[in-house]
mmCIF file of the N, C-alpha and C atoms, coordinates in Angstrom:
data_MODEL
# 
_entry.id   MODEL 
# 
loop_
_atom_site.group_PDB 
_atom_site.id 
_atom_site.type_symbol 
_atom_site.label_atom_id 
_atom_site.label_alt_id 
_atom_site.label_comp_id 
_atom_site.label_asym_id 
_atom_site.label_entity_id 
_atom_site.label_seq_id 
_atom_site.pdbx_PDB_ins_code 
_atom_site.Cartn_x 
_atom_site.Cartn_y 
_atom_site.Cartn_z 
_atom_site.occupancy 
_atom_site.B_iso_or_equiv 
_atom_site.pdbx_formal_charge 
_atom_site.auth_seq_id 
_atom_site.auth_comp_id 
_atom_site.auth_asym_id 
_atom_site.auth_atom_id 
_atom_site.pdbx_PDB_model_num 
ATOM 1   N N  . UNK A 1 1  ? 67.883 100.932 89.749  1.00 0.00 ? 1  UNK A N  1 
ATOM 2   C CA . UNK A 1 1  ? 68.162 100.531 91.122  1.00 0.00 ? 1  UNK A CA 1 
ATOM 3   C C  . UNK A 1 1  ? 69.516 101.074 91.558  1.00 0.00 ? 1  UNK A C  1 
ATOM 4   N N  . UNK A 1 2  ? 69.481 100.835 93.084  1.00 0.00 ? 2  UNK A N  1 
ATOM 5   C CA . UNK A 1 2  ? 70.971 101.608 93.339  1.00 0.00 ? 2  UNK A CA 1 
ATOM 6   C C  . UNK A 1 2  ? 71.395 100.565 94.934  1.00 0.00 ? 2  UNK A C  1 
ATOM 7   N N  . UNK A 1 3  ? 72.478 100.599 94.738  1.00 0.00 ? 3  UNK A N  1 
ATOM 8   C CA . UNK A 1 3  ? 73.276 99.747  95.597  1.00 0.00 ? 3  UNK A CA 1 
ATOM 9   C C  . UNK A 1 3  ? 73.273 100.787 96.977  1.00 0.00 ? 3  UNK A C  1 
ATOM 10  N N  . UNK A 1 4  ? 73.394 100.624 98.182  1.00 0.00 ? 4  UNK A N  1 
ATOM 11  C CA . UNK A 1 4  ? 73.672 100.986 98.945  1.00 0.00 ? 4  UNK A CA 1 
ATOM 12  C C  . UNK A 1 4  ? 74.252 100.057 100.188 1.00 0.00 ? 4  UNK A C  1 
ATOM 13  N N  . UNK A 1 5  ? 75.462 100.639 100.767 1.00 0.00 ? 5  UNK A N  1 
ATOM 14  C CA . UNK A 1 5  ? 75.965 99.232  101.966 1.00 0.00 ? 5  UNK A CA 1 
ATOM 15  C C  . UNK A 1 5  ? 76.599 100.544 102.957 1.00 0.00 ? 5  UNK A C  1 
ATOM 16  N N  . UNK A 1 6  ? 75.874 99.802  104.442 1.00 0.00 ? 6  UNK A N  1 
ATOM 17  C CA . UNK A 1 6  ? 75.908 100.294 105.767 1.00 0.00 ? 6  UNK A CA 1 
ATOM 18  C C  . UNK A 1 6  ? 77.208 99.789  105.988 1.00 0.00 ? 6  UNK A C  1 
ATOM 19  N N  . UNK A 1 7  ? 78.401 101.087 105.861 1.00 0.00 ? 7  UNK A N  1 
ATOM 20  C CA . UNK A 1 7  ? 79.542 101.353 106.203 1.00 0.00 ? 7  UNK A CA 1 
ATOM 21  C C  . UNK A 1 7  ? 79.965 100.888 107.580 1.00 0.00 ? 7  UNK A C  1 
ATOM 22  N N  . UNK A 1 8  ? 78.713 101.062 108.832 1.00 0.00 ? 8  UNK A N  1 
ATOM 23  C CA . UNK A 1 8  ? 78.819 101.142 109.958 1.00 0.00 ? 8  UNK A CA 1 
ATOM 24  C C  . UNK A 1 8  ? 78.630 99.586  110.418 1.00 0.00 ? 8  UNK A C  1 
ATOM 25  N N  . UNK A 1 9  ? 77.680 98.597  109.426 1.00 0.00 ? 9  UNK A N  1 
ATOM 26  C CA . UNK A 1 9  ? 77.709 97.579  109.247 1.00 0.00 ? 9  UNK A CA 1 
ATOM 27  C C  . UNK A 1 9  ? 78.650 96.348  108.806 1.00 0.00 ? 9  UNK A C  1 
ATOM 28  N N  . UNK A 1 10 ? 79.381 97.511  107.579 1.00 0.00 ? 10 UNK A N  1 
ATOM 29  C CA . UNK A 1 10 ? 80.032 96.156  106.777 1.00 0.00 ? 10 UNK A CA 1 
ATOM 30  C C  . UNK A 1 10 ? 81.960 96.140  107.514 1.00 0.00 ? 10 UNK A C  1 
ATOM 31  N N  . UNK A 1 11 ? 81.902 94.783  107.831 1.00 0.00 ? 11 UNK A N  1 
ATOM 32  C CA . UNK A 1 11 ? 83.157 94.424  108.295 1.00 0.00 ? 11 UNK A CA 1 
ATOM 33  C C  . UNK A 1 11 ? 84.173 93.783  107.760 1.00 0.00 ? 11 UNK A C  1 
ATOM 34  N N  . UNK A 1 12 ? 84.455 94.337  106.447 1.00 0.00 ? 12 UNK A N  1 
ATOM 35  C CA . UNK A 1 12 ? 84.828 94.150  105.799 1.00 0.00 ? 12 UNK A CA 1 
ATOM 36  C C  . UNK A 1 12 ? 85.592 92.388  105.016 1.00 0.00 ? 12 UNK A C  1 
ATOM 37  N N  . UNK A 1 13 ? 84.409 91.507  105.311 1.00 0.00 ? 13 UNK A N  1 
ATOM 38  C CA . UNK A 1 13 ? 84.684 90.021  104.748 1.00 0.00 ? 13 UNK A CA 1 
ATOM 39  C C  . UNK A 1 13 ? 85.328 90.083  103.459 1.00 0.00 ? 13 UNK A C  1 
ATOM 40  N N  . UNK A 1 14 ? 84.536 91.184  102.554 1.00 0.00 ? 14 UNK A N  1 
ATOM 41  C CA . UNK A 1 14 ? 84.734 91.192  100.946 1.00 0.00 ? 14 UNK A CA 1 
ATOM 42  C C  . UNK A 1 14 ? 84.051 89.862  100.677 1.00 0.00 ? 14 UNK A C  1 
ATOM 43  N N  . UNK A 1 15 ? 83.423 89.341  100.907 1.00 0.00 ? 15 UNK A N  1 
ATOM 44  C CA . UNK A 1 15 ? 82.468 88.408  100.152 1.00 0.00 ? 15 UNK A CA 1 
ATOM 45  C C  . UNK A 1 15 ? 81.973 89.189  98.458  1.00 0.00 ? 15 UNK A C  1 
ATOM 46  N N  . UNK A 1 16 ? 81.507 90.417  98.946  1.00 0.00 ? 16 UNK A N  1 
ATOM 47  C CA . UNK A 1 16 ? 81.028 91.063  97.888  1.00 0.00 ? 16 UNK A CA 1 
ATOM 48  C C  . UNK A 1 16 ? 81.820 91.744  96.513  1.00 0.00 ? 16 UNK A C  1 
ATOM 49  N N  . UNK A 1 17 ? 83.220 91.809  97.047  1.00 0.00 ? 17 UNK A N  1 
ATOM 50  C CA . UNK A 1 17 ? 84.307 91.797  96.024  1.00 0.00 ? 17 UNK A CA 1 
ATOM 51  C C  . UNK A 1 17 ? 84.609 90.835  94.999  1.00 0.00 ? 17 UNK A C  1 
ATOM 52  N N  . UNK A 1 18 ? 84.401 89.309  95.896  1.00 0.00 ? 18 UNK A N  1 
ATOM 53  C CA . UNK A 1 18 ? 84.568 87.781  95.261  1.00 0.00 ? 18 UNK A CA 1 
ATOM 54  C C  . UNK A 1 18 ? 83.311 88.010  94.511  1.00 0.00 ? 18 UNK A C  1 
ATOM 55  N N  . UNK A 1 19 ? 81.973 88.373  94.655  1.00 0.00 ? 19 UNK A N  1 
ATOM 56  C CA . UNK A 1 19 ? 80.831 88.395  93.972  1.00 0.00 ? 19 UNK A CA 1 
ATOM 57  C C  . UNK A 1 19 ? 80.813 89.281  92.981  1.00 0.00 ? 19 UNK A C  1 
ATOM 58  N N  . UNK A 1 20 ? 81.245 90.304  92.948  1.00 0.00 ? 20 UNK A N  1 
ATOM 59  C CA . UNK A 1 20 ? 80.657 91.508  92.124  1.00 0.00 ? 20 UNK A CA 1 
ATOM 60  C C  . UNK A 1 20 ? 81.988 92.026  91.639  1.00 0.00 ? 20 UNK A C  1 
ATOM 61  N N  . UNK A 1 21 ? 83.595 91.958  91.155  1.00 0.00 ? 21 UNK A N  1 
ATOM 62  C CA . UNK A 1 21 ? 84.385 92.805  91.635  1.00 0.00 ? 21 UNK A CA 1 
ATOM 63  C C  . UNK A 1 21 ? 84.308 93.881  90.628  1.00 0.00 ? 21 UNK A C  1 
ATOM 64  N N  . UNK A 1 22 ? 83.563 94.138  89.571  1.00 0.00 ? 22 UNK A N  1 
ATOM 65  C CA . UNK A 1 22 ? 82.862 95.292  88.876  1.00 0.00 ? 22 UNK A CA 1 
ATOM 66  C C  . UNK A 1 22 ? 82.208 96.233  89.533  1.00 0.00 ? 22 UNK A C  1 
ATOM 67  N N  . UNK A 1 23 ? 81.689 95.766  90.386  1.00 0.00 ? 23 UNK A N  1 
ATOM 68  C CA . UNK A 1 23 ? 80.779 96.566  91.120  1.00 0.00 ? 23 UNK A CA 1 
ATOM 69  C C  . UNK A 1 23 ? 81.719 97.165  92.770  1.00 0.00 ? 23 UNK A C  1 
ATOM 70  N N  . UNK A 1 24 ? 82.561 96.428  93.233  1.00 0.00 ? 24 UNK A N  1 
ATOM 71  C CA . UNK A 1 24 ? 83.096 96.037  94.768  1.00 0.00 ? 24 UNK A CA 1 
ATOM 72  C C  . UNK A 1 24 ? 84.768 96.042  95.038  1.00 0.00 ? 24 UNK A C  1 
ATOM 73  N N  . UNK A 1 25 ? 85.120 96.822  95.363  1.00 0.00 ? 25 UNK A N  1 
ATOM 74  C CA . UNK A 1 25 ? 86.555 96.773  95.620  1.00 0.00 ? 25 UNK A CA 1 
ATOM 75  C C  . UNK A 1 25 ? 87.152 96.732  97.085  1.00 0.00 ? 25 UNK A C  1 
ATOM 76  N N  . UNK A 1 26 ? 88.456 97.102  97.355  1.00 0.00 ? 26 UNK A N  1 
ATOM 77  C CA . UNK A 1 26 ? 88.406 97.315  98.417  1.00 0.00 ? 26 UNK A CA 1 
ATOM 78  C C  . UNK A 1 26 ? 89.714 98.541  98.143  1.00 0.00 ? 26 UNK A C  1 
ATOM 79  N N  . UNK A 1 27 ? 89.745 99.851  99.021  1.00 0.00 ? 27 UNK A N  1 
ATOM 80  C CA . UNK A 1 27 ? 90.844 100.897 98.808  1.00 0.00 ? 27 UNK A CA 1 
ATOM 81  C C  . UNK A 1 27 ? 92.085 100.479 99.064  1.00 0.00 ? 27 UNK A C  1 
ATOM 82  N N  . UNK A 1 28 ? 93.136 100.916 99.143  1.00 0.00 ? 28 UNK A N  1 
ATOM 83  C CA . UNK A 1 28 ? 94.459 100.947 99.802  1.00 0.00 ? 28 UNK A CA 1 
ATOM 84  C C  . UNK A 1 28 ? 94.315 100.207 101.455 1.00 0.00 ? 28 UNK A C  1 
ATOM 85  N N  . UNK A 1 29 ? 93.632 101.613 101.851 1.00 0.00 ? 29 UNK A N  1 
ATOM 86  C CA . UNK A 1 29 ? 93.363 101.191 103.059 1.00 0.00 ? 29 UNK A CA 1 
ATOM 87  C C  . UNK A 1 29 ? 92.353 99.996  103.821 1.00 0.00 ? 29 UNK A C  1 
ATOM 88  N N  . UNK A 1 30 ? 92.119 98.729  102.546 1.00 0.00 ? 30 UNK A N  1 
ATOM 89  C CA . UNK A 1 30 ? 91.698 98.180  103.137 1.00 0.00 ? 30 UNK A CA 1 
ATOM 90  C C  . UNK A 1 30 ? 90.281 98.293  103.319 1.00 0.00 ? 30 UNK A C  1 
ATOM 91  N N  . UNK A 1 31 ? 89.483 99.424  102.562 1.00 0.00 ? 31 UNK A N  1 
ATOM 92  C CA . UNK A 1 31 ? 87.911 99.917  102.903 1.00 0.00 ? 31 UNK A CA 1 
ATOM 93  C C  . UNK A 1 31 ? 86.794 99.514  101.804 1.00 0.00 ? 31 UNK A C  1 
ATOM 94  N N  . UNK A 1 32 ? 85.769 99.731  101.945 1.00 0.00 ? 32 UNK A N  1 
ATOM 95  C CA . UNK A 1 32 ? 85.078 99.020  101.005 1.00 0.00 ? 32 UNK A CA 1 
ATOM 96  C C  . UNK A 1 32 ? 84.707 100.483 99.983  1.00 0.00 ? 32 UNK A C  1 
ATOM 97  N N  . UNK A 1 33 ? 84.946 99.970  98.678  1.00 0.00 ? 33 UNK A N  1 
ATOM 98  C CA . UNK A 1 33 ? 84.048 100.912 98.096  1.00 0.00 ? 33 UNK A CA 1 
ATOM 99  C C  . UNK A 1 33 ? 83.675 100.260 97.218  1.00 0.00 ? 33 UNK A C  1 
ATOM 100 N N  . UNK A 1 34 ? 82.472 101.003 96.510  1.00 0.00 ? 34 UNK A N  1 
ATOM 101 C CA . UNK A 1 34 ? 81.398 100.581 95.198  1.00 0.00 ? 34 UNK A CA 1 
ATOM 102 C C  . UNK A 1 34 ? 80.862 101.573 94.498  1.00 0.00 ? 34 UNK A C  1 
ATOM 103 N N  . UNK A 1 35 ? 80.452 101.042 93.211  1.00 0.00 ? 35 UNK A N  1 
ATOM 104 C CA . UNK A 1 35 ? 80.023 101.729 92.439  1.00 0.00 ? 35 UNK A CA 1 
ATOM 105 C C  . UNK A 1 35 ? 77.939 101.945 92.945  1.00 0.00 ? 35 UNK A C  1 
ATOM 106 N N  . UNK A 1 36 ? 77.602 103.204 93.293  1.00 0.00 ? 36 UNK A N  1 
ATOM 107 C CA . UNK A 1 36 ? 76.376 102.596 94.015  1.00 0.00 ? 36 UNK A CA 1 
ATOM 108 C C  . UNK A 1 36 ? 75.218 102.674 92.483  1.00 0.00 ? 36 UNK A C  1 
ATOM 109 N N  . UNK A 1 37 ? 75.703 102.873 91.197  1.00 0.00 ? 37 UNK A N  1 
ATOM 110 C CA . UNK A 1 37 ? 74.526 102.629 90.399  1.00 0.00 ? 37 UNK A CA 1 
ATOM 111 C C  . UNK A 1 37 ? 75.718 102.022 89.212  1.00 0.00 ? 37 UNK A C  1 
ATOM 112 N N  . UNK A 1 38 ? 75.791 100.822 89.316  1.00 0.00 ? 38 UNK A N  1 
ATOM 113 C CA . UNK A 1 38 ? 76.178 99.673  88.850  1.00 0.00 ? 38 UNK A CA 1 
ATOM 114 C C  . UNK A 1 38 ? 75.291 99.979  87.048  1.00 0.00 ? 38 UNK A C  1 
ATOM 115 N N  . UNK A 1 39 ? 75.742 99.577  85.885  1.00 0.00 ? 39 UNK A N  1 
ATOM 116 C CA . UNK A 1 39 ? 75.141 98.824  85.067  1.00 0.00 ? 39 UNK A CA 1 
ATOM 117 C C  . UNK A 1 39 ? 74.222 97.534  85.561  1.00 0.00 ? 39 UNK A C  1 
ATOM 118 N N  . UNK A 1 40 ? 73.139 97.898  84.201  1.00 0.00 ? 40 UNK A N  1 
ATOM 119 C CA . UNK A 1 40 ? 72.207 96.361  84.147  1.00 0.00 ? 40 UNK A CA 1 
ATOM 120 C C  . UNK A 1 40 ? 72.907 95.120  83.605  1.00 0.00 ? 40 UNK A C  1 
ATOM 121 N N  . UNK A 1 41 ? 73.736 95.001  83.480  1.00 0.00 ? 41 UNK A N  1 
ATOM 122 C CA . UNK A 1 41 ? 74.451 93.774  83.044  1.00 0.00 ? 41 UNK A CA 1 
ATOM 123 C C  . UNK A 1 41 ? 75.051 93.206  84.601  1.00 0.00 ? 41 UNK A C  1 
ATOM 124 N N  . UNK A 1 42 ? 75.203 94.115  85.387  1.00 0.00 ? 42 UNK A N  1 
ATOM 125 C CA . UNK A 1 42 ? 75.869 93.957  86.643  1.00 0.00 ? 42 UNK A CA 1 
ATOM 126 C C  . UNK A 1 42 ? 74.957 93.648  87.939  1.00 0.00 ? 42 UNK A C  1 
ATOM 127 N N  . UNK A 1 43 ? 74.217 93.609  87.419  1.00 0.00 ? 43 UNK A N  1 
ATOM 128 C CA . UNK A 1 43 ? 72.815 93.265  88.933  1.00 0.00 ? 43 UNK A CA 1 
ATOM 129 C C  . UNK A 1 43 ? 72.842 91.847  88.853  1.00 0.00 ? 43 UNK A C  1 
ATOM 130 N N  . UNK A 1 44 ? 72.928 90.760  88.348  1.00 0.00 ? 44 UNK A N  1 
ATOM 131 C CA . UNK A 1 44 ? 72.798 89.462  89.098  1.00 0.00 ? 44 UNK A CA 1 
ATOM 132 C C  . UNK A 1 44 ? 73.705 89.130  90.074  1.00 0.00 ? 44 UNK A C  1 
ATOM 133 N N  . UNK A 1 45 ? 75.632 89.778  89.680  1.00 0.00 ? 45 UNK A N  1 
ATOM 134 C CA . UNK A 1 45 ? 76.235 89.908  90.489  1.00 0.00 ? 45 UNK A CA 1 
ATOM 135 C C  . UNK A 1 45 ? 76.287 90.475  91.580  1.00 0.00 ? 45 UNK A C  1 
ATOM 136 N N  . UNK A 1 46 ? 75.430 91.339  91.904  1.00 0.00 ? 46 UNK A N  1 
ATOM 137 C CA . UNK A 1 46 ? 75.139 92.515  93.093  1.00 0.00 ? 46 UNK A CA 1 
ATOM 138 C C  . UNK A 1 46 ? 74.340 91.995  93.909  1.00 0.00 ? 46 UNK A C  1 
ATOM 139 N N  . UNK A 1 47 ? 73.229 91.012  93.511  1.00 0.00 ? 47 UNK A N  1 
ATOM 140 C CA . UNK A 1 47 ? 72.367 90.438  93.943  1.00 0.00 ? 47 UNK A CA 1 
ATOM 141 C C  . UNK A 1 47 ? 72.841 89.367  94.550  1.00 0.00 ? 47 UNK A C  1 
ATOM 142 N N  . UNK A 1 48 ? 73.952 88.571  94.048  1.00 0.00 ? 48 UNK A N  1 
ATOM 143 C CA . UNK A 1 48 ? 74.601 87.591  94.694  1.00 0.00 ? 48 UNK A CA 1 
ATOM 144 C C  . UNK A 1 48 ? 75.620 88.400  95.612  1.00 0.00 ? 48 UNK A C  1 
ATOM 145 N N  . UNK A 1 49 ? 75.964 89.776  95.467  1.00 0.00 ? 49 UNK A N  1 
ATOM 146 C CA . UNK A 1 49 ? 76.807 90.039  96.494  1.00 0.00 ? 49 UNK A CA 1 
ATOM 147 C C  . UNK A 1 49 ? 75.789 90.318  98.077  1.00 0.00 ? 49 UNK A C  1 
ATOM 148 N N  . UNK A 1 50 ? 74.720 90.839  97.703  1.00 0.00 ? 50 UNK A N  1 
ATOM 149 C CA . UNK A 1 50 ? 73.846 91.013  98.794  1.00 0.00 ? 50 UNK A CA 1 
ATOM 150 C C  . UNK A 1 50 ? 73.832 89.666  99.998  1.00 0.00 ? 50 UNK A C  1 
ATOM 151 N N  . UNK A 1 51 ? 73.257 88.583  98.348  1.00 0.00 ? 51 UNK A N  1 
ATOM 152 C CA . UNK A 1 51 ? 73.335 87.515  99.506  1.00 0.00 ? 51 UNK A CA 1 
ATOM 153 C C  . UNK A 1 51 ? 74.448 87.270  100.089 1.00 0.00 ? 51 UNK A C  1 
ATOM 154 N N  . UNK A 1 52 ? 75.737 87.086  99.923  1.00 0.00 ? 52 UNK A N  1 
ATOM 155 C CA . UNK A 1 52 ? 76.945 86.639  100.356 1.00 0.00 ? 52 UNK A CA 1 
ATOM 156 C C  . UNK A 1 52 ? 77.410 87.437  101.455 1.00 0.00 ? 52 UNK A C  1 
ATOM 157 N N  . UNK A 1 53 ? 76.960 88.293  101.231 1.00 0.00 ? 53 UNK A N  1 
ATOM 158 C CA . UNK A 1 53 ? 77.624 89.618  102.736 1.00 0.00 ? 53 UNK A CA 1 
ATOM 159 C C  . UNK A 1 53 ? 76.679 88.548  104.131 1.00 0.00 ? 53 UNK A C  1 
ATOM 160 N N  . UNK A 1 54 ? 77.856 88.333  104.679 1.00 0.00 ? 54 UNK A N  1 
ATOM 161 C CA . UNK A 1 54 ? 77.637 87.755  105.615 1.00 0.00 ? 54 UNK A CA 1 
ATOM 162 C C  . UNK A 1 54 ? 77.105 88.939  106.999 1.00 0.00 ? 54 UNK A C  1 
ATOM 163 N N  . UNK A 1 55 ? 76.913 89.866  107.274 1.00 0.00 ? 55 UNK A N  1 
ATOM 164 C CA . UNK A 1 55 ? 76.436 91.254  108.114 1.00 0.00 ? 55 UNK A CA 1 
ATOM 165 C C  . UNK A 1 55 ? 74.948 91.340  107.434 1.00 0.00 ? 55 UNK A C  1 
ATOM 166 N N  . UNK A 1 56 ? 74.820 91.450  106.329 1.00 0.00 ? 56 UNK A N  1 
ATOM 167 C CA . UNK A 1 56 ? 73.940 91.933  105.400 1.00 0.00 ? 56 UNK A CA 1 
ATOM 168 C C  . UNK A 1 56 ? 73.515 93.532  105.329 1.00 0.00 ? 56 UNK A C  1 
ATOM 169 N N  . UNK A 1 57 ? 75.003 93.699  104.986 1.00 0.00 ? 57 UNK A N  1 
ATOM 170 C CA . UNK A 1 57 ? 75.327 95.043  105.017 1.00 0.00 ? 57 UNK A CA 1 
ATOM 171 C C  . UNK A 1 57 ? 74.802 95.754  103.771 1.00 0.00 ? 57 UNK A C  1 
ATOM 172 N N  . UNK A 1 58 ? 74.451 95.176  102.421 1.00 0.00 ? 58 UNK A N  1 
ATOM 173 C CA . UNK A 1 58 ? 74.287 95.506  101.660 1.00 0.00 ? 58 UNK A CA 1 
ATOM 174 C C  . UNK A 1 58 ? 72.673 95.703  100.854 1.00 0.00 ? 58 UNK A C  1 
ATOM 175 N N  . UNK A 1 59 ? 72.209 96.543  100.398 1.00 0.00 ? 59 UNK A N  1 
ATOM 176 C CA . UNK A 1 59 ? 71.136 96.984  100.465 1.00 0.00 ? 59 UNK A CA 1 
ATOM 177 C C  . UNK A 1 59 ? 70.568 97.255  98.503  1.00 0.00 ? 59 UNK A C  1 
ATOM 178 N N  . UNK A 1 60 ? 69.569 96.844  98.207  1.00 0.00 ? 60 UNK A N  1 
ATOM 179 C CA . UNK A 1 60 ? 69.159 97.390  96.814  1.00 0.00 ? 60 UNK A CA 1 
ATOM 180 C C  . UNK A 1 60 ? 68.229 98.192  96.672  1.00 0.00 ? 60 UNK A C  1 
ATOM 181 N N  . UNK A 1 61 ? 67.902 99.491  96.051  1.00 0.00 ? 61 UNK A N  1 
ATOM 182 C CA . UNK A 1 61 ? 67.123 100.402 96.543  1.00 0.00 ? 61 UNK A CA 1 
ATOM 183 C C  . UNK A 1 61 ? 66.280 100.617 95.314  1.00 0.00 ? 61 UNK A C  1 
ATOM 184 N N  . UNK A 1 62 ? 65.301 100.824 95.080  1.00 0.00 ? 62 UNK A N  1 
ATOM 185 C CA . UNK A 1 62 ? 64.640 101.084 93.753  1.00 0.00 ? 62 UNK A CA 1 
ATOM 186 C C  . UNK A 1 62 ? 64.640 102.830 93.771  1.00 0.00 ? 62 UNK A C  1 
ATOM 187 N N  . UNK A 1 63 ? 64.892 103.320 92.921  1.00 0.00 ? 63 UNK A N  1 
ATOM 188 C CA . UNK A 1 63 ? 65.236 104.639 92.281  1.00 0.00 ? 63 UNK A CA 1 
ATOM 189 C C  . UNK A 1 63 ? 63.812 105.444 92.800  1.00 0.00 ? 63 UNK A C  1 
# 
């Protein structure tokens, strides 16, 4: 699976940082970035970051 999050969407809450921060950071500037093919140890957290994004900016994609 692979993570994907609508840039144009996400406004940057970081909900998904508090959820995942393996997976979810935020840059210097304040921007979101991620790892978009996470480890399998790391998907329940990703899954809870999905839900938590309050936009629902964040997306799981099957390969």
């Amino acid at each position: 699976m692979r993570v994907r999050v609508d840039l144009t969407l996400c406004q940057t809450h970081a909900q998904c940082v508090f959820a995942a921060p393996e997976v979810f950071s935020l840059d210097d500037d304040d921007e979101l970035v991620y790892d978009a093919t996470p480890g399998d140890a790391s998907w329940p957290a990703v899954e809870e970051a999905a839900r938590a994004c309050p936009v629902q900016a964040i997306f799981l994609d099957d390969d």
